[in-house]
C-alpha positions in Angstrom: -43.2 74.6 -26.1 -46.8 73.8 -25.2 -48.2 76.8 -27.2 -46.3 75.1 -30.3 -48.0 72.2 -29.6 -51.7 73.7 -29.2 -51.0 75.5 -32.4 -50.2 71.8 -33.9 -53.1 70.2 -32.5 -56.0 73.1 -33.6 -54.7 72.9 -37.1 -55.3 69.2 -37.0 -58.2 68.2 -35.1 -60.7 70.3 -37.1 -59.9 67.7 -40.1 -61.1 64.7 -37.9 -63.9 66.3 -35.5 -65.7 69.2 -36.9 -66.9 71.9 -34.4 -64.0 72.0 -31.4 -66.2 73.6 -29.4 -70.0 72.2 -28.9 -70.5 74.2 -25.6 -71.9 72.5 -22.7 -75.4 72.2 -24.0 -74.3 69.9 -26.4 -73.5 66.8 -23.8 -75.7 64.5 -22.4 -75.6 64.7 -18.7 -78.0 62.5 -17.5 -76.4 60.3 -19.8 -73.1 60.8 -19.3 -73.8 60.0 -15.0 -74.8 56.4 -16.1 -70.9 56.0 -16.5 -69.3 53.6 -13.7 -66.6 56.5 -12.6 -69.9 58.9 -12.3 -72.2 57.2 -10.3 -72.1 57.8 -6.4 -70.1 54.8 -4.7 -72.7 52.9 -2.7 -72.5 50.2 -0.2 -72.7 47.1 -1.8 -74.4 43.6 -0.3 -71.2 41.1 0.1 -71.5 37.9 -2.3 -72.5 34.7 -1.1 -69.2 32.5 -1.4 -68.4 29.0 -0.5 -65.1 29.4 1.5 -66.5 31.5 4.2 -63.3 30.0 6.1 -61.8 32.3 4.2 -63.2 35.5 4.7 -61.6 38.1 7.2 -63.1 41.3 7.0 -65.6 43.1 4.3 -63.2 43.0 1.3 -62.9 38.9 1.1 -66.3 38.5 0.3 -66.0 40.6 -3.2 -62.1 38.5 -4.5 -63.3 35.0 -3.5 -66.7 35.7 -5.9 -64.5 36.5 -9.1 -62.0 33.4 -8.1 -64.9 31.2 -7.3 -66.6 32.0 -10.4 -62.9 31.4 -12.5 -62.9 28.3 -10.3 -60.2 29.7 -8.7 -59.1 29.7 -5.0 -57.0 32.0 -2.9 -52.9 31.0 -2.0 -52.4 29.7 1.5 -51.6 32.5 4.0 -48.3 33.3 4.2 -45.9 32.7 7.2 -45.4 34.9 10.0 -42.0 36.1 8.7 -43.4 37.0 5.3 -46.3 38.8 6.5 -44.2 41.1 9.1 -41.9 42.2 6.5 -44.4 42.6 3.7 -46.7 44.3 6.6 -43.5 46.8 7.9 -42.3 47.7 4.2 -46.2 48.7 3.2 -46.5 50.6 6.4 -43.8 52.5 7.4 -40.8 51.7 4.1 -38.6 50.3 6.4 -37.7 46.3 7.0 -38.9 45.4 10.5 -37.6 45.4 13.9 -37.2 41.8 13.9 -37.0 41.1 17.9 -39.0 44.0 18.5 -42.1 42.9 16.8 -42.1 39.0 16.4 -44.1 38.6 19.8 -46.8 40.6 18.7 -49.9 39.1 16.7 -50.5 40.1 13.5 -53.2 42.2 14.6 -50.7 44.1 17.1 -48.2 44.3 14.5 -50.8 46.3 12.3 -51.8 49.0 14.8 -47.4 49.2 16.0 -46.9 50.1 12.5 -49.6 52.4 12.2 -48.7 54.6 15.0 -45.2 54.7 14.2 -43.8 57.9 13.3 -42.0 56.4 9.8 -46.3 56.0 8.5 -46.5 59.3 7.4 -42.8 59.4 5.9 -44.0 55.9 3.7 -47.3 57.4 2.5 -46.4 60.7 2.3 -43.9 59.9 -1.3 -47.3 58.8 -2.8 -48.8 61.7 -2.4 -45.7 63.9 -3.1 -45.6 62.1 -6.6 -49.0 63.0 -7.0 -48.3 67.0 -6.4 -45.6 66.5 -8.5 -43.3 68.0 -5.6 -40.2 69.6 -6.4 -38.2 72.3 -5.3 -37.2 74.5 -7.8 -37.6 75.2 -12.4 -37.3 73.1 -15.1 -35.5 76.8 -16.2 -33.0 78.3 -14.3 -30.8 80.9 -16.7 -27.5 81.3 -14.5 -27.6 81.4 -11.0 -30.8 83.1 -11.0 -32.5 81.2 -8.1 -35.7 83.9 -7.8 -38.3 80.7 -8.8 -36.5 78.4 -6.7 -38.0 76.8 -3.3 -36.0 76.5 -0.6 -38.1 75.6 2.1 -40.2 73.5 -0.7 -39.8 70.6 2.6 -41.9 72.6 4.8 -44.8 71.3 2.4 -43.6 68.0 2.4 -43.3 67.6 6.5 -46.9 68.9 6.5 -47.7 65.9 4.4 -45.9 63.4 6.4 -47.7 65.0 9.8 -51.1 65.0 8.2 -51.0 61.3 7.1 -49.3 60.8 10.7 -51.9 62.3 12.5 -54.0 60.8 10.4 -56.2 63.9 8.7 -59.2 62.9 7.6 -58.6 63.0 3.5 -61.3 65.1 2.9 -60.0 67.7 5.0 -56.4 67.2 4.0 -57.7 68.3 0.3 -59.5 71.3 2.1 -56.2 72.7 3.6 -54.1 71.9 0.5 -56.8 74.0 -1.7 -57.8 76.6 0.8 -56.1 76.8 4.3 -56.0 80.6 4.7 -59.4 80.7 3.8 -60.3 77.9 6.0 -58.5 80.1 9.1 -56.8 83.1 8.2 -55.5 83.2 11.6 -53.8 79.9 11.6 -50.4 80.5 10.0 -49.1 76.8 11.1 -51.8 75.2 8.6 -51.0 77.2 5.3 -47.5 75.3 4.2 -50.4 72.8 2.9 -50.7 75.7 0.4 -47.6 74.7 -1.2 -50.1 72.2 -3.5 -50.4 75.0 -5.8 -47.7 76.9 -4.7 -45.0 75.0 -5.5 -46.0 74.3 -9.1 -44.1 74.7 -11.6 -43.5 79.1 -12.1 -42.1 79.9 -16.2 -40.2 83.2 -16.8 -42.3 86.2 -18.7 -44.9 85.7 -16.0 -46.8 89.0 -17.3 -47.2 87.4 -20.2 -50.9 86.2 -21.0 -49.7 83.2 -22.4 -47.6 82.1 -19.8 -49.8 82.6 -16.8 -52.2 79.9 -19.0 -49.7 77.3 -19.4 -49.2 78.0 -15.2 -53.3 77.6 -15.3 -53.0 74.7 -17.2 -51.0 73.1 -14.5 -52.8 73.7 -11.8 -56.1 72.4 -13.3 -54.2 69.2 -14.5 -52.4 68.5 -11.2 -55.6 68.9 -8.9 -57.7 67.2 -11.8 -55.7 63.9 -12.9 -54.8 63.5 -9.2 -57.7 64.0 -6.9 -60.6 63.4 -9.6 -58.6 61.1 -11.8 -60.2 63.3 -15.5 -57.9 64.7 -17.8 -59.7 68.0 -17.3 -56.8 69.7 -19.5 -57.7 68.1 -22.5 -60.5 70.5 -22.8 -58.2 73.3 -22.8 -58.2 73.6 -27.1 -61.3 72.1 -27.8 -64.2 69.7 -25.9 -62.7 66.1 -24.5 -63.7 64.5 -27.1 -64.7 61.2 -24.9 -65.5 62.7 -21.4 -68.2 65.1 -20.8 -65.7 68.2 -20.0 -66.6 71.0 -22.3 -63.8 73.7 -22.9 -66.2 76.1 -20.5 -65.4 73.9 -17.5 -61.4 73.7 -18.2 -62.1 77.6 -18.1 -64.0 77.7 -15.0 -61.3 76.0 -13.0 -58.7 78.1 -15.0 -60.5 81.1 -13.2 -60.1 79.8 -9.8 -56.3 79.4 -10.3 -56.1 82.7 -12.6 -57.5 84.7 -9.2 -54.6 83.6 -6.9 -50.5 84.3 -6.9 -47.7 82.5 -6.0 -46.4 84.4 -2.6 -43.1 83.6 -0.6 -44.6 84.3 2.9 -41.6 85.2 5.1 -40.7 83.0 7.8 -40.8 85.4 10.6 -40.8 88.8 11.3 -37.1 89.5 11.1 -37.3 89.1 6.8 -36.9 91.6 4.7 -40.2 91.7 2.4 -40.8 94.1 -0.8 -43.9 96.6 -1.3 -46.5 93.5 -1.5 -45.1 91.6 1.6 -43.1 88.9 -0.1 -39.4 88.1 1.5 -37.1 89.5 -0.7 -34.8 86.1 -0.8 -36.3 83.1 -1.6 -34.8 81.3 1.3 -36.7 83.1 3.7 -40.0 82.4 2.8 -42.3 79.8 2.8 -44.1 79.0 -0.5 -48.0 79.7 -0.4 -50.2 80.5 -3.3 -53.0 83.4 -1.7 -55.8 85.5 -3.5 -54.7 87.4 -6.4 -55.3 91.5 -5.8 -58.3 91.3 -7.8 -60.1 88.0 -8.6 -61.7 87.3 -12.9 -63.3 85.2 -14.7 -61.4 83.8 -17.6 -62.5 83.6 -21.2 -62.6 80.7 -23.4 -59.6 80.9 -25.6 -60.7 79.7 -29.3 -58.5 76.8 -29.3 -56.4 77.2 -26.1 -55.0 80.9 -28.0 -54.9 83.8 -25.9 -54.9 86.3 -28.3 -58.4 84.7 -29.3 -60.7 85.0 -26.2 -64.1 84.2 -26.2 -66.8 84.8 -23.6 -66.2 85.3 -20.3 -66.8 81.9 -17.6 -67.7 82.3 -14.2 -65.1 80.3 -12.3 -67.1 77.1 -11.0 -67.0 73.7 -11.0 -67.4 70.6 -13.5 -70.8 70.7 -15.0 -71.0 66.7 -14.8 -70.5 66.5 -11.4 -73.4 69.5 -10.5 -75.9 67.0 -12.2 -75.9 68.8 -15.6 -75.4 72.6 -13.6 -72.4 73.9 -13.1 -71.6 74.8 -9.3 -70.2 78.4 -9.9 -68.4 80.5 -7.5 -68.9 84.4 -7.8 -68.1 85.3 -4.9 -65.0 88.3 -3.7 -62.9 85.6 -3.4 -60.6 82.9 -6.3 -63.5 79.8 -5.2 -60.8 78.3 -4.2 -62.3 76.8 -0.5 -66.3 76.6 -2.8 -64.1 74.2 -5.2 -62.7 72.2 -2.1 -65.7 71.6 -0.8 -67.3 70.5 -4.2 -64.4 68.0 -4.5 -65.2 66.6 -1.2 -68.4 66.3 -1.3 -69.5 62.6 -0.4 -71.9 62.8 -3.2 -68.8 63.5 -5.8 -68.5 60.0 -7.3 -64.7 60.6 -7.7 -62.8 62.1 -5.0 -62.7 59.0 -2.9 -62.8 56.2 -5.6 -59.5 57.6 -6.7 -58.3 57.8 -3.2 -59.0 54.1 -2.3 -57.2 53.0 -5.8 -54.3 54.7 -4.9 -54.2 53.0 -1.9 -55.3 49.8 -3.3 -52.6 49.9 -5.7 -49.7 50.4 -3.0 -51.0 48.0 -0.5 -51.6 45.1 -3.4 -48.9 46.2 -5.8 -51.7 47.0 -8.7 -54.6 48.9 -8.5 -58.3 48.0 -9.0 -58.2 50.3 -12.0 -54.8 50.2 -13.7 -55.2 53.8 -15.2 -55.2 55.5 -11.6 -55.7 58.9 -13.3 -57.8 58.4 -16.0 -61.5 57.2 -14.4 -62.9 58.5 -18.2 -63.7 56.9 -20.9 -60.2 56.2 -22.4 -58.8 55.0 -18.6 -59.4 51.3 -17.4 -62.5 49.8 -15.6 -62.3 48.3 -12.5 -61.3 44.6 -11.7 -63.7 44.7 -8.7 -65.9 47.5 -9.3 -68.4 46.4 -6.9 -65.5 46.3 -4.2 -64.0 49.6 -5.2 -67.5 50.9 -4.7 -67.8 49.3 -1.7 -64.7 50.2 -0.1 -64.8 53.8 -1.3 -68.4 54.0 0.3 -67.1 53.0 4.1 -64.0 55.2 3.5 -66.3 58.2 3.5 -68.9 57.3 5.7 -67.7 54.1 8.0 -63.3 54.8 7.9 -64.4 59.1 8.2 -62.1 59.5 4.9 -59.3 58.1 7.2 -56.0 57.0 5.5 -55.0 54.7 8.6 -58.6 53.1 9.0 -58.5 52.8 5.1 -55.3 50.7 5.1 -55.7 48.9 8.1 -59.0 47.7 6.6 -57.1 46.3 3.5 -53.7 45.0 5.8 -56.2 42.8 7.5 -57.8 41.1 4.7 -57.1 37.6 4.0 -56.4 38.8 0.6 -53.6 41.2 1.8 -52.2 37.9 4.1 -51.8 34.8 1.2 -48.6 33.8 -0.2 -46.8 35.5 -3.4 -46.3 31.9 -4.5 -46.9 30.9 -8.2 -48.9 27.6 -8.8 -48.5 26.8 -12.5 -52.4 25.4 -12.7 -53.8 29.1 -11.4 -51.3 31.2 -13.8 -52.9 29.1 -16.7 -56.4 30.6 -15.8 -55.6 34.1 -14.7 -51.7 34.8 -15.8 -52.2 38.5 -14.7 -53.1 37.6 -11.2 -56.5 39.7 -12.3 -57.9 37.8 -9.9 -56.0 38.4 -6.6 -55.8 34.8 -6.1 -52.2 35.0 -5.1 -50.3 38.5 -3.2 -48.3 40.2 -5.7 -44.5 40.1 -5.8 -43.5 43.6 -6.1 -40.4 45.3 -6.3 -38.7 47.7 -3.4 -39.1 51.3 -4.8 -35.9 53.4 -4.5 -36.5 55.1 -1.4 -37.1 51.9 0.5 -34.4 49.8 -1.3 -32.0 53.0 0.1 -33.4 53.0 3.5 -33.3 49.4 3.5 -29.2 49.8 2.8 -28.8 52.5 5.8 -30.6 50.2 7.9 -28.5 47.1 7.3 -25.3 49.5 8.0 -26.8 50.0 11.0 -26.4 54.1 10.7 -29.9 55.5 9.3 -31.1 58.6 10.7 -34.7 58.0 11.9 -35.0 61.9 12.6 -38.7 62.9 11.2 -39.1 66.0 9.3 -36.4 68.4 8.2 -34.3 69.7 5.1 -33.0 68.0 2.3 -30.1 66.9 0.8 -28.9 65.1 -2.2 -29.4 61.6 -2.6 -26.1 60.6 -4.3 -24.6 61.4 -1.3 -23.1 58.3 0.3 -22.3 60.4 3.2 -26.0 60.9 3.8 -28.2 58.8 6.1 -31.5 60.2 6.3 -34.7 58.7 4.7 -34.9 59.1 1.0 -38.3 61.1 1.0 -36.3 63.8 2.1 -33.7 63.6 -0.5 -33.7 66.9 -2.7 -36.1 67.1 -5.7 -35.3 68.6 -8.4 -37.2 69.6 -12.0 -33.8 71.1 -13.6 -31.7 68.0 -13.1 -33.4 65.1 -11.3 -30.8 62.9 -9.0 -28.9 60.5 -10.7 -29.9 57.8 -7.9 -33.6 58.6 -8.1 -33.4 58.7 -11.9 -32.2 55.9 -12.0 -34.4 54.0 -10.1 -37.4 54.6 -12.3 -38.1 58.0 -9.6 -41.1 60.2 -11.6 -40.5 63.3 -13.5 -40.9 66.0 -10.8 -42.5 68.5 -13.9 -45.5 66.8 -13.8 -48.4 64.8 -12.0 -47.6 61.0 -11.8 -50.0 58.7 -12.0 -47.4 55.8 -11.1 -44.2 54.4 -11.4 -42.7 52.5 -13.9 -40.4 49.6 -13.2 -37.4 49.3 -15.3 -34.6 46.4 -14.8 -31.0 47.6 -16.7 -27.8 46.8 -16.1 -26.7 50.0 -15.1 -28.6 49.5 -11.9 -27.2 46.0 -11.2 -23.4 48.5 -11.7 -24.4 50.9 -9.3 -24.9 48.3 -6.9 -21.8 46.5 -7.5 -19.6 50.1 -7.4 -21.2 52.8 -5.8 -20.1 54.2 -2.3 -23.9 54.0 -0.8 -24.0 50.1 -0.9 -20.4 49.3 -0.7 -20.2 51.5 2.5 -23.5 49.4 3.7 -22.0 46.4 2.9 -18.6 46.7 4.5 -20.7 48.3 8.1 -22.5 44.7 7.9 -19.9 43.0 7.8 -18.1 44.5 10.6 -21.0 42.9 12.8 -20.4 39.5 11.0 -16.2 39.5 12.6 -15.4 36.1 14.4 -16.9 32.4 13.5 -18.0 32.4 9.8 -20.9 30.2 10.3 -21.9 32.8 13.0 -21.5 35.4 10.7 -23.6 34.1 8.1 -26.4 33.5 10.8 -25.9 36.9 11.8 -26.5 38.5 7.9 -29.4 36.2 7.2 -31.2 36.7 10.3 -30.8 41.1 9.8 -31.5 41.6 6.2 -34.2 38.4 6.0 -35.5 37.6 9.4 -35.2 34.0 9.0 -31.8 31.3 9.6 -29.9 30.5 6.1 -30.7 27.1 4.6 -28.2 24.2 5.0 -27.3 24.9 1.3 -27.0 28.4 1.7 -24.7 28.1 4.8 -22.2 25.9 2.7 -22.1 28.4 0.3 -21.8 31.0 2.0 -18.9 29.2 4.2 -17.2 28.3 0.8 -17.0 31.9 -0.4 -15.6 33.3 2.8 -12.8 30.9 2.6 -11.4 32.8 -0.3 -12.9 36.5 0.2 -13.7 39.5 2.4 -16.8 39.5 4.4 -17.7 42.9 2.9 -17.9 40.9 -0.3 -20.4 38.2 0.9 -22.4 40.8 2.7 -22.5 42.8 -0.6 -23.4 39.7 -2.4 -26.6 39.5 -0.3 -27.5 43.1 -0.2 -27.8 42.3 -4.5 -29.9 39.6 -3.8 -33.7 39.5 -4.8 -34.5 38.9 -1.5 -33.6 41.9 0.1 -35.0 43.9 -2.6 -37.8 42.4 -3.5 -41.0 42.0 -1.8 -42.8 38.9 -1.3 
């Protein structure tokens, strides 16, 4: 229980620290802005570097000064084969259309991908991990489904249309904060609401306490994900290394503690109760709106509720106002006044952490490793002048665009070398620190599952839509729309490292057991891929292995390969071979 833990914690920290609460007085803000997360990105002047043959766009410029300086240089460029499949996994999570797109430069290839409809369904899992999406409790007693979310997708095909459509990122935070305030008349905008709204709900929701672990979410969520500051550290006491006072947790606390989970019904035809919600949960789509009567919330002496302090007027982080808190007292939760504080191109924060994000899924590791913690305990950047830099044309050049954002990165000659090692560079920089080589990463679960429907040759490239259970090896859709659940996560999705739904996820981990290498080997999802491949590999075994190679790795086998491959299919099924390549690192890992 978190209230058992608060308890724990405010008997214990007064040995170590004193006074919990110093009040926001107490911090130095001028000081605390000299801080390289707090200080407004700003363009920076590109280094002077000696392989200008090298440089591509605006990002070059700012890796080949660190390597140059390590007396480093960058890998080779990768070949054309490499860089379409690398390029078609990072843009839309599927392995490319070979013979569609092998004619096309690399250039072409970039702006294909980034128009295709499967963009938003790649991009759209990142930010879902961020929102911690689910659809229903960590608690369900029975059958009682009244917290559940049915139509908890309805949120997450507004995600993948936004980033489709490309909404600008400052105003895909507005709607996810604020639509109905934004344009109370435009009903097809608020499913963005489900943000909040399909947070996490506890039963005994009268219940003081209760409705503060609920705030507590909703501050953490929106805090650790958009401004990358563990705001709800300050809930018990002041951080005790970031300038966050236990007024500010409070402030934002108000903002949430003025609006209510609604189920808005679907249509007309629902049958609501006496405040307009649909009666069954599977009616309804799931909104947070303003509460009946909006409040200020008081500073609980260490995070208890049955100790309140002074009222705080619901505003803003006092750091970020330069040393005054932005406060909202106006009829209204502040909920579209806080939007518009976070998007602010003068808030040092909102797009830095954006861009890492971004950098981290494009490169396979972030400029700052701790991608939501830009404080004092978190990481500094590897680039900071970059990350600056970047974040800085995002806003102002890119117009807080996700596809201009990305393409800028794609198109880097960093983005294009080789994933090859070269014993002489690992001595230097082991970590790859430096960028001097592209990062061999991993296929995360709901690409390595596409990946399997595609070589069947039977996945459902229908956008958009309802879920269904991922274990289900009669299922072909993509895998972002498998079901989500905080009760009892998928045994596929748990297994494969997915994030626990209950909370914000800064990133996933990577885990190798062998009880994914069984799963492979035994369960109906790849044997039933591998035995649909191998019905297009029937007639001349050589042809057949041709055939395999060419689909799952867009390139011919090598001699040595072939004769292997020939020498097994003496002796065995072709479903076994083809299985035996859909285990491979190759097919799913990416180079």
């Amino acid at each position: 229980m978190r209230l058992f833990r608060y308890a724990v914690i405010s008997l214990l920290i007064p040995v170590f620290s004193g006074s919990l609460c110093r009040g926001e007085d107490a911090f130095d803000y001028a000081k605390a802005r000299e801080f390289w997360s707090l200080k407004t990105p700003q363009p920076q002047d590109a280094p002077v570097v000696r392989a200008q043959k090298r440089v591509r766009n605006a990002i070059d410029p700012f890796i080949l000064s660190r390597l140059e300086k390590a007396e480093l240089e960058m890998n080779p460029e990768a070949d054309s084969r490499t860089l379409l499949r690398r390029l078609s996994y990072d843009l839309t999570g599927l392995p490319p259309e070979w013979e569609g797109l092998a004619g096309y430069s690399f250039e072409e290839q970039v702006d294909i991908l980034l128009d295709s409809p499967h963009f938003g369904e790649r991009w759209a899992r990142l930010w879902l991990d961020v929102s911690r999406y689910a659809e229903d409790q960590a608690h369900i007693v029975g059958n009682n489904t009244a917290l559940t979310y049915p139509n908890a997708y309805r949120f997450r095909d507004w995600v993948i249309a936004a980033f489709n459509e490309d909404l600008p990122y400052d105003q895909f935070v507005r709607q996810q904060l604020a639509a109905d305030l934004l344009d109370p008349q435009d009903a097809s905008m608020q499913a963005a609401l489900g943000f909040m709204g399909l947070g996490p709900k506890y039963y005994r929701r009268n219940d003081l306490a209760v409705q503060a672990d609920e705030w507590e979410d909703r501050v953490d969520t929106l805090t650790r994900g958009v401004l990358g500051l563990t705001v709800s550290c300050a809930r018990c006491h002041d951080h005790f290394y970031d300038p966050i006072p236990t007024s500010d947790y409070y402030a934002l606390a108000g903002v949430f503690a003025s609006t209510e989970m609604f189920n808005r019904p679907i249509d007309g035809d629902c049958e609501t109760n006496d405040n307009g919600q649909a009666k069954k949960a599977e009616e309804a789509i799931h909104l947070v709106r303003e509460a009946k009567q909006v409040k200020d919330v008081p500073v609980f002496h260490r995070g208890d509720v049955t100790s309140p302090g002074e009222p705080v007027a619901r505003g803003f982080l006092t750091v970020l106002g330069n040393g005054e808190r932005a406060t909202f007292s106006g009829k209204d939760s502040g909920r579209l006044e806080l939007a518009e504080e976070i998007v602010d191109t003068q808030n040092p924060l909102t797009a830095r952490v954006w861009v890492n994000r971004v950098w981290g899924e494009i490169f396979g590791t972030p400029l700052v490793r701790t991608t939501s913690n830009f404080g004092k305990l978190g990481e500094k950047p590897t680039h900071p002048a970059l990350l600056d830099d970047l974040s800085h044309r995002f806003m102002n050049e890119g117009g807080w665009s996700l596809k201009w954002l990305v393409r800028e990165m794609v198109q880097s000659a960093t983005y294009r070398q080789s994933s090859d090692l070269v014993a002489t560079k690992e001595e230097v920089d082991p970590g790859n620190e430096l960028l001097w080589r592209m990062n061999r990463r991993r296929l995360p679960v709901e690409m390595w599952r596409d990946s399997l429907l595609v070589a069947g040759g039977n996945l459902d490239r229908k956008v958009g839509g309802a879920s269904f259970e991922a274990s289900d090896p009669k299922a072909n859709r993509r895998t972002v729309y498998a079901r989500v659940s905080r009760l009892q996560l998928d045994p596929m999705l748990a297994l494969f490292d997915f994030p626990d739904p209950n909370l914000h996820s800064p990133g996933r981990s990577e885990t190798t057991t062998p009880i994914q290498k069984l799963f492979v080997m035994n369960h109906p999802l790849p044997v039933a891929a591998a035995k649909k491949l191998s019905e297009k590999m029937a007639g001349d075994p050589e042809q057949s292995i041709e055939i395999a190679y060419r689909q799952l790795f867009g390139r011919e086998p090598l001699a040595e390969e072939k004769e292997l491959g020939l020498r097994y299919l003496e002796n065995h099924d072709p479903a076994d071979y083809a299985q035996a390549l859909l285990v491979s690192n190759e097919f799913s890992w990416l180079d």
